[in-house]
N, C-alpha and C positions, 0 to 999 in steps of 0.2 A: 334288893333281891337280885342275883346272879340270874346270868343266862341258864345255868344250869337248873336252878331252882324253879325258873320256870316252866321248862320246860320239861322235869319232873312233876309239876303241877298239873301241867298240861295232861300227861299223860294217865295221872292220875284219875281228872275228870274225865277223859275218855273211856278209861275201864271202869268207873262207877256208871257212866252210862251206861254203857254194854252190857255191864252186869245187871242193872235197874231194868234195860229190856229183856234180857232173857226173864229175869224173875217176871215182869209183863206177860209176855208168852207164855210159861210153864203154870203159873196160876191164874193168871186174870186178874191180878192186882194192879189197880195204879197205882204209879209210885211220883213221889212230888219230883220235879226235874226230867221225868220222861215225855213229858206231850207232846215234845219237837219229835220225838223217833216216831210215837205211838203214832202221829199224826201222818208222819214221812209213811210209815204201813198202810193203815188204812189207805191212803193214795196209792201205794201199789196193788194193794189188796184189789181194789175199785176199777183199775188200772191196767188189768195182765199185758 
């Protein structure tokens, strides 16, 4: 695996993130792979 390859990899898991929280947010669905954000929220949520 190239630097390059991973670092498209890389990126790739971060916009599946992101995309998995938004969908989080807009319905209320958990999604498998989001509990580290959901959970990062909830702490700011708790948090202001």
């Amino acid at each position: 695996m190239t630097l390059e390859n991973l670092i498209e990899a890389l990126y790739g898991f971060l916009d599946e993130l992101s995309r998995n929280h938004r969908n989080h947010q807009d319905k209320g669905v958990s999604v498998h792979g989001d509990s580290r954000i959901s959970l990062w929220s909830d702490l700011q949520l708790s948090n202001p």
